[in-house]
C-alpha positions as CSV (number, residue, x, y, z in Angstrom):
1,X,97.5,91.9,94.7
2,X,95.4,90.4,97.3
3,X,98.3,89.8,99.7
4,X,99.2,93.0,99.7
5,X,95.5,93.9,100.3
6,X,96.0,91.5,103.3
7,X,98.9,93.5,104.4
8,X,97.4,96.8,104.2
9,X,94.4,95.3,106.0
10,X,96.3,94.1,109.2
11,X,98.1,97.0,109.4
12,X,95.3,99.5,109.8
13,X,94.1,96.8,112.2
14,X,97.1,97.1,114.4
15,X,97.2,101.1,113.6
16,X,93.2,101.1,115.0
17,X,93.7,98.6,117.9
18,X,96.5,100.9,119.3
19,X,94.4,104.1,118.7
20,X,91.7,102.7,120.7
21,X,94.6,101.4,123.4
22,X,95.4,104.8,123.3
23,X,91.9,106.2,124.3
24,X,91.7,104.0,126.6
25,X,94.8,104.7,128.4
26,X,95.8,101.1,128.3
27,X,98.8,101.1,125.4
28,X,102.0,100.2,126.2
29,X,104.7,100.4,123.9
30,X,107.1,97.3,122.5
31,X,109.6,96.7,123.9
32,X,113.5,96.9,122.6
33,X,113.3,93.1,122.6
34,X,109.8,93.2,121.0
35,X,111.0,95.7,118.0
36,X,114.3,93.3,117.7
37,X,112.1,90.3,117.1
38,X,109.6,92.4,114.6
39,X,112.5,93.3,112.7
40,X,114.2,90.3,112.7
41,X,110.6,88.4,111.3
42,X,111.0,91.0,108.3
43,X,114.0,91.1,107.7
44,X,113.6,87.0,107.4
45,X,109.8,87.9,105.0
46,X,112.3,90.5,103.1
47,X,114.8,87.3,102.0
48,X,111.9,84.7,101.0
49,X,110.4,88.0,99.2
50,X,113.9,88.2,97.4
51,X,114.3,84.8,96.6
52,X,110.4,84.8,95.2
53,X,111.6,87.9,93.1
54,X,114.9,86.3,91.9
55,X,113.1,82.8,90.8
56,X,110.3,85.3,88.7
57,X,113.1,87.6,87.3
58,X,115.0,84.0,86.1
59,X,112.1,82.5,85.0
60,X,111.0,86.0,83.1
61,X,114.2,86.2,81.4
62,X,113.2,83.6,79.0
63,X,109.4,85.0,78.1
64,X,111.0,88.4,77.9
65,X,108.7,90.0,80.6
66,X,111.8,91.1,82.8
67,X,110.1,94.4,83.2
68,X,107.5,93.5,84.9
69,X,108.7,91.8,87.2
70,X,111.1,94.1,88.1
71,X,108.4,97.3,88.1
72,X,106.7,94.4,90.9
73,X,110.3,93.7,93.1
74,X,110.6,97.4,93.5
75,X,106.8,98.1,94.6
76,X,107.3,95.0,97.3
77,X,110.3,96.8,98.6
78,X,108.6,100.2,98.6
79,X,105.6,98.6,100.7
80,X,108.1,96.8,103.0
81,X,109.7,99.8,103.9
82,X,107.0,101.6,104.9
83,X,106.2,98.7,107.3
84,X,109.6,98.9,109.2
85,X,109.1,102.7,109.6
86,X,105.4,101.0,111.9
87,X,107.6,99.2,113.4
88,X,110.2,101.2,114.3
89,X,108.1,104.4,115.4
């Protein structure tokens, strides 16, 4: 919980540091190659995130809290995406 806490944190940083770029009249937008090498850093977070997810969901299996850990998987991908549409726009 307090990583995603962390996330949502630096995000609204980075959505506040452009707003005030933006005020300013000093943003520039990334770059193609910029956006190719934020996407390319997630996609790579997205796979450890996976792997994380599959080592829980194994090690679940036996204490029988599969659930759980699958209820957690889907929220991590549901927070993910919303960070590649930041990227993106």
């Amino acid at each position: 919980m307090s990583q995603v806490r962390h996330d949502v944190a630096r995000i609204l940083t980075v959505l506040r540091a452009r707003e005030i770029l933006e005020a300013e009249g000093t943003y520039v937008a990334a770059t193609a190659a910029e956006r190719e090498g934020a996407l390319a850093k997630l996609a790579a977070e997205d796979a450890v995130v996976a792997e994380k997810a599959a080592a829980a969901r194994a090690a679940a299996e036996g204490d029988g809290n599969d659930e759980a850990e699958h209820d957690h998987a889907d929220h991590d991908e549901e927070f993910h995406d919303e960070e590649l549409e930041e990227v993106e726009a």
